[in-house]
C-alpha positions as YAML, in Angstrom:
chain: A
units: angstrom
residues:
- id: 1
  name: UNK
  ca: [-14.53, -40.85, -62.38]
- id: 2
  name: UNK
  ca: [-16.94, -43.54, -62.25]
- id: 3
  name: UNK
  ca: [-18.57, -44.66, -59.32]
- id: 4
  name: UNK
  ca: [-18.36, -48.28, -58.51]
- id: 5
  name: UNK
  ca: [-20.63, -50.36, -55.53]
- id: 6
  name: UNK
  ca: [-18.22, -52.99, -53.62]
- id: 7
  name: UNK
  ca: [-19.40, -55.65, -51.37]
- id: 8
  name: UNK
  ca: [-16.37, -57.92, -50.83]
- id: 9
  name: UNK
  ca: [-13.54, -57.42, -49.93]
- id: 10
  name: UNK
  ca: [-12.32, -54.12, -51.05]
- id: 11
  name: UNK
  ca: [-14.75, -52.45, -49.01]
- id: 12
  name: UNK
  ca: [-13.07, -50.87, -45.48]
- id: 13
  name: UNK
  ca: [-11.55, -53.27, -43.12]
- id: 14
  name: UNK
  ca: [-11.14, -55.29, -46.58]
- id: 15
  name: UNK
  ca: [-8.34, -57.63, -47.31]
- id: 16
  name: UNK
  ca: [-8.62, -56.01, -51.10]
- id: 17
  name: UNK
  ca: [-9.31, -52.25, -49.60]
- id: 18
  name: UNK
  ca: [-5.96, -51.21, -50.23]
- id: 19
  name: UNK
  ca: [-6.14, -51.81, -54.03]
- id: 20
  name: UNK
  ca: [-8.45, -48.36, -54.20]
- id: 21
  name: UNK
  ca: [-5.27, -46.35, -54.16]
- id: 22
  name: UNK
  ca: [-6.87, -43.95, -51.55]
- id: 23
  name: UNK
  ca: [-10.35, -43.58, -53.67]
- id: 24
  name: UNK
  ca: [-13.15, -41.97, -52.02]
- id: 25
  name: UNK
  ca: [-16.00, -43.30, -50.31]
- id: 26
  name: UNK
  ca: [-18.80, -41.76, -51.64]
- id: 27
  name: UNK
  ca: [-21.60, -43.46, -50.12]
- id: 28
  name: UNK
  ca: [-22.72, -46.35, -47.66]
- id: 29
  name: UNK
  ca: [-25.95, -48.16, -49.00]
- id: 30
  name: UNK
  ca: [-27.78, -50.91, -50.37]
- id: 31
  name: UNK
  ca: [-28.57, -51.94, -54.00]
- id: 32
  name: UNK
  ca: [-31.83, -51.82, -55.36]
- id: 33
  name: UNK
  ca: [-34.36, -55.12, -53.97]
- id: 34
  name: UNK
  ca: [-33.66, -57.05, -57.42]
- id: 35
  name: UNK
  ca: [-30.35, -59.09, -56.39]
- id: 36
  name: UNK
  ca: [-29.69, -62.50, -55.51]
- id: 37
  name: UNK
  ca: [-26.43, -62.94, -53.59]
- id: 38
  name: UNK
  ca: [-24.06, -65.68, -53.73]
- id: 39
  name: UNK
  ca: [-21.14, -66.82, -52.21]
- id: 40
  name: UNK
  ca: [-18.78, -68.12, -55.04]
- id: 41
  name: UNK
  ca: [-16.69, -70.84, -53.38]
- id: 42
  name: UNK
  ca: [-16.55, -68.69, -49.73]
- id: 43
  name: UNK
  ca: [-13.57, -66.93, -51.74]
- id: 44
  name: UNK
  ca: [-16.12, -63.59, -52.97]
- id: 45
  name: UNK
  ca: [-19.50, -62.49, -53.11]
- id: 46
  name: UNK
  ca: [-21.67, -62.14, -56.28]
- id: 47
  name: UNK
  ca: [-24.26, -60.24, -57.28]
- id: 48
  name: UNK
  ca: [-27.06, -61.60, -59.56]
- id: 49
  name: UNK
  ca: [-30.10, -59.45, -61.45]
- id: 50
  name: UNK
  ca: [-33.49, -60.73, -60.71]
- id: 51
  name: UNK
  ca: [-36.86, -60.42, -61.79]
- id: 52
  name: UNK
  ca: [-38.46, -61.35, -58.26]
- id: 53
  name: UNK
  ca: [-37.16, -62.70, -55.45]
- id: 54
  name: UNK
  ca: [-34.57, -60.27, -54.74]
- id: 55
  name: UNK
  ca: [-33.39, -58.30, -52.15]
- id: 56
  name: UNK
  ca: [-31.40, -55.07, -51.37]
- id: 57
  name: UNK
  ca: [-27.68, -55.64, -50.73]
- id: 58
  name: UNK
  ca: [-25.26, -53.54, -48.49]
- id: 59
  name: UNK
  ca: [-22.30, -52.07, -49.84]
- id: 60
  name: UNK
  ca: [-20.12, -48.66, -50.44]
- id: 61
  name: UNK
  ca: [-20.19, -46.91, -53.68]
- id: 62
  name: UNK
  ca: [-16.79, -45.20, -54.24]
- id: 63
  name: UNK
  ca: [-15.14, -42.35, -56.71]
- id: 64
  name: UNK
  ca: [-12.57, -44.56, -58.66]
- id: 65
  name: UNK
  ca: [-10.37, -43.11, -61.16]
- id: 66
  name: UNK
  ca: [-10.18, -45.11, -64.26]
- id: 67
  name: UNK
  ca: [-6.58, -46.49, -64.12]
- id: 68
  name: UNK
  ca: [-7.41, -47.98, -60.94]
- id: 69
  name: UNK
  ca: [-10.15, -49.95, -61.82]
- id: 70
  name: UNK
  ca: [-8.42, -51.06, -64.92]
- id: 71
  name: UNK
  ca: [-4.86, -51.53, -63.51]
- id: 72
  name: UNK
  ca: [-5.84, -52.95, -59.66]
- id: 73
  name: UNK
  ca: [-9.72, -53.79, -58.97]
- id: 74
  name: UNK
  ca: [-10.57, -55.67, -62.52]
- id: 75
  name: UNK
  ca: [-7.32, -57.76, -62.56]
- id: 76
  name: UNK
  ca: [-7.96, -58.76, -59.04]
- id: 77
  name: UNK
  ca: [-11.20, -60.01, -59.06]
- id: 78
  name: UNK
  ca: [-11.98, -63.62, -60.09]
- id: 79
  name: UNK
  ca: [-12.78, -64.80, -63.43]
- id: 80
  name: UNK
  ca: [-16.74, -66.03, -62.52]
- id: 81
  name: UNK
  ca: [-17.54, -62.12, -61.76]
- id: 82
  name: UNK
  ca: [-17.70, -59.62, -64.99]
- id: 83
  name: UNK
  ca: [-17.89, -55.91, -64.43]
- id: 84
  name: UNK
  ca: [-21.82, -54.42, -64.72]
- id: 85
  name: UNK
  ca: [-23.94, -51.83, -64.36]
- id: 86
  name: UNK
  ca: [-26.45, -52.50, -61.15]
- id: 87
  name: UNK
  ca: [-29.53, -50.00, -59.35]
- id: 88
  name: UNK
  ca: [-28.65, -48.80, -56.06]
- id: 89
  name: UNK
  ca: [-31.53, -48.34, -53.84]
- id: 90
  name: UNK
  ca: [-31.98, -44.99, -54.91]
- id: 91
  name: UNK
  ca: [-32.95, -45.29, -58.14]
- id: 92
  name: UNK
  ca: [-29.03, -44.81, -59.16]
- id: 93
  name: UNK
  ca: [-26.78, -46.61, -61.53]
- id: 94
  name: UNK
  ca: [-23.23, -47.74, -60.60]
- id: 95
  name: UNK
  ca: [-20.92, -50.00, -61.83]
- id: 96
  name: UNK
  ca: [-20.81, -53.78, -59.90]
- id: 97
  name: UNK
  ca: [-19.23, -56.94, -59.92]
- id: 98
  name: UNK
  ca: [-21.73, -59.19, -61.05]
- id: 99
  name: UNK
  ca: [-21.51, -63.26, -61.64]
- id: 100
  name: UNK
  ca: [-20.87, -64.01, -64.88]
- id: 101
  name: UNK
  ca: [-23.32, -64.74, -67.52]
- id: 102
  name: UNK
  ca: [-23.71, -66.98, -68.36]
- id: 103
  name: UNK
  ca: [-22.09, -68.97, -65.33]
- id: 104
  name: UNK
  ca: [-19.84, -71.43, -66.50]
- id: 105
  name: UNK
  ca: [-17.52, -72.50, -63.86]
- id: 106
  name: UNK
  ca: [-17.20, -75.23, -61.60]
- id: 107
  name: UNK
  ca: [-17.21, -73.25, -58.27]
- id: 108
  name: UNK
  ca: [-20.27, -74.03, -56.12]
- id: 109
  name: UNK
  ca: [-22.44, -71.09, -55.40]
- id: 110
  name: UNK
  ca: [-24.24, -70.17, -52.23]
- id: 111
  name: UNK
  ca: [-27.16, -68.23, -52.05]
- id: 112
  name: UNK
  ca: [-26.43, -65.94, -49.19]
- id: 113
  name: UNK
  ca: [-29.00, -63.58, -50.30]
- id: 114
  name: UNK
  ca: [-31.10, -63.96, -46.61]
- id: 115
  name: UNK
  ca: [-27.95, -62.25, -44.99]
- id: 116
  name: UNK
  ca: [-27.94, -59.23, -47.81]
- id: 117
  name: UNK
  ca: [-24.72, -58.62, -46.63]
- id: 118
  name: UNK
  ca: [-21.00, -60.07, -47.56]
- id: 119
  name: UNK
  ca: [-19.57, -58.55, -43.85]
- id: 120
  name: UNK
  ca: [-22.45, -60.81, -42.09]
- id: 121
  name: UNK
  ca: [-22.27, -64.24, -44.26]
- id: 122
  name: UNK
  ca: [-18.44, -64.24, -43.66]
- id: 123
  name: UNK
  ca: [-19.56, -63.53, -39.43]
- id: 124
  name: UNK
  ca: [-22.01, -66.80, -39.58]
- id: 125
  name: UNK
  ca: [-18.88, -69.07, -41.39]
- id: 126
  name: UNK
  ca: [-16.04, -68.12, -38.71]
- id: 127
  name: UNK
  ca: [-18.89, -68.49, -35.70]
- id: 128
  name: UNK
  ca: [-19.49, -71.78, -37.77]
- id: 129
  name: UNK
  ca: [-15.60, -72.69, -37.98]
- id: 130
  name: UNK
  ca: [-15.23, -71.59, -33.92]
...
């Protein structure tokens, strides 16, 4: 099965978490330090390849069985993320959801990449709201 890194919502605690059908967690960690990381309209977080000026970025790598991914996690994720192939901070390769290349859509982007971590940027916008 492959392994896939998550960093949004499907991740534990998740509103999407649920859609994993009971996939394992294989790891917790960070990606490699070449990734920007964007907020795409507050709605999900995107990573972005770099060639400097990157940073790691936390998330959980989990065991997903094939039909899963194609029949729950792909058709819920919006259209300005593709499926990828990223580094985890190991040296690793996993698959990602990545923003889109090229990046076509009309949703504002954020660079959250300072907070390295979806959990934390959503923290700073409810403190923000409050």
């Amino acid at each position: 099965m492959p392994l896939i890194f998550l960093n949004g919502g499907a991740m534990r605690g998740g509103p999407l978490h649920h859609l994993l059908d009971g996939a394992p967690l294989v790891t917790v960690t960070t990606t490699a330090p070449c990734y920007r990381f964007y907020s795409v309209g507050d709605r999900c977080p995107a990573l972005q390849p770099v060639a400097h000026g990157g940073t790691a970025i936390q998330g959980e790598v989990y065991d997903v069985p094939m039909d899963v991914l194609r029949d729950k996690l792909l058709p819920a994720e919006p259209p300005e993320l593709e499926l990828g192939v990223i580094e985890l901070a190991d040296g690793t390769s996993s698959l990602a959801m990545v923003l889109r290349r090229p990046y076509t859509s009309y949703t504002r982007l954020t660079d959250i990449t300072e907070h390295a971590s979806w959990t934390d940027y959503k923290k700073t916008r409810e403190g923000a709201a409050a």
